[in-house]
N, C-alpha and C positions, 0 to 999 in steps of 0.2 A: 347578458342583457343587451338586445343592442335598441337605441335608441335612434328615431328616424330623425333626419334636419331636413325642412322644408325651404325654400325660396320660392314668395308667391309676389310676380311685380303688378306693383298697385297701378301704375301710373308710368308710362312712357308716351312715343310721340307714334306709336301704332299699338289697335286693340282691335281685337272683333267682338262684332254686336252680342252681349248687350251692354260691354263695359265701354266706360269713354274712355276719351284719350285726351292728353295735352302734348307742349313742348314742357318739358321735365320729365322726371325721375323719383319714383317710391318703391319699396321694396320692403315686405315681412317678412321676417326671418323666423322660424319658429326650431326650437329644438327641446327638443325635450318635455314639453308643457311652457317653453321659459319664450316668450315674443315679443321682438327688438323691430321696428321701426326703422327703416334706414331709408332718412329722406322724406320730403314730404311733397316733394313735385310746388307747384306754383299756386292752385287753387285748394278747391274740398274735393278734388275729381278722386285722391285716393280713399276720403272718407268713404265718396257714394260707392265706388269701386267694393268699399270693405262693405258695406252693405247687400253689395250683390252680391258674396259670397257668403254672407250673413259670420261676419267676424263681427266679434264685439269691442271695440275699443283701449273698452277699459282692464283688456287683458296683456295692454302692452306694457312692459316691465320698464324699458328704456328705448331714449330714440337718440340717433346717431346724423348729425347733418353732415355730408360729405364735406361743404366748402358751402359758403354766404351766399351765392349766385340767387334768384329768387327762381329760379326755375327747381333746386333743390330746394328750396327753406320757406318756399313764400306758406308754403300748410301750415304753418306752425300757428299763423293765426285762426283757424278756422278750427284747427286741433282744441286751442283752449278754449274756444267759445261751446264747443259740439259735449267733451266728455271732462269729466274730474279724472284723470291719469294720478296712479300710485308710481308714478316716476320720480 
């Protein structure tokens, strides 16, 4: 059985059209069916991000902040307000 692991970054300080960009850092990890959250950049730029690839949210299992900076962690408010997460 072999099982694929993806890394798709949500959110850095360079992107091409049609995704935005910021100064921060997001990252979904996916493996297996199982999808982790790492980081959530400074705005909702990775939510709109996930919508441009049409991810759904609320398939994410767990999220991981690297370190308090807000350029890492400031999503987290836009996160609770956008979906109910089973985290």
């Amino acid at each position: 059985m072999k099982i694929i692991s993806k890394i798709v970054i949500l959110n850095n300080d360079e992107s091409k059209s049609p995704f935005l960009n910021e100064h921060g850092f997001s990252a979904l990890i996916e493996k297996g069916g199982y999808f982790l959250l790492f980081d959530t950049g400074n705005s909702d730029v990775f939510l709109k991000n996930m919508e441009l690839i049409k991810f759904n949210p609320e398939k994410i299992k767990d999220i991981v902040i690297s370190h308090g900076h807000y350029d890492h962690s400031g999503g987290l408010r836009f996160l609770s307000k956008k979906e109910k997460l089973n985290c």
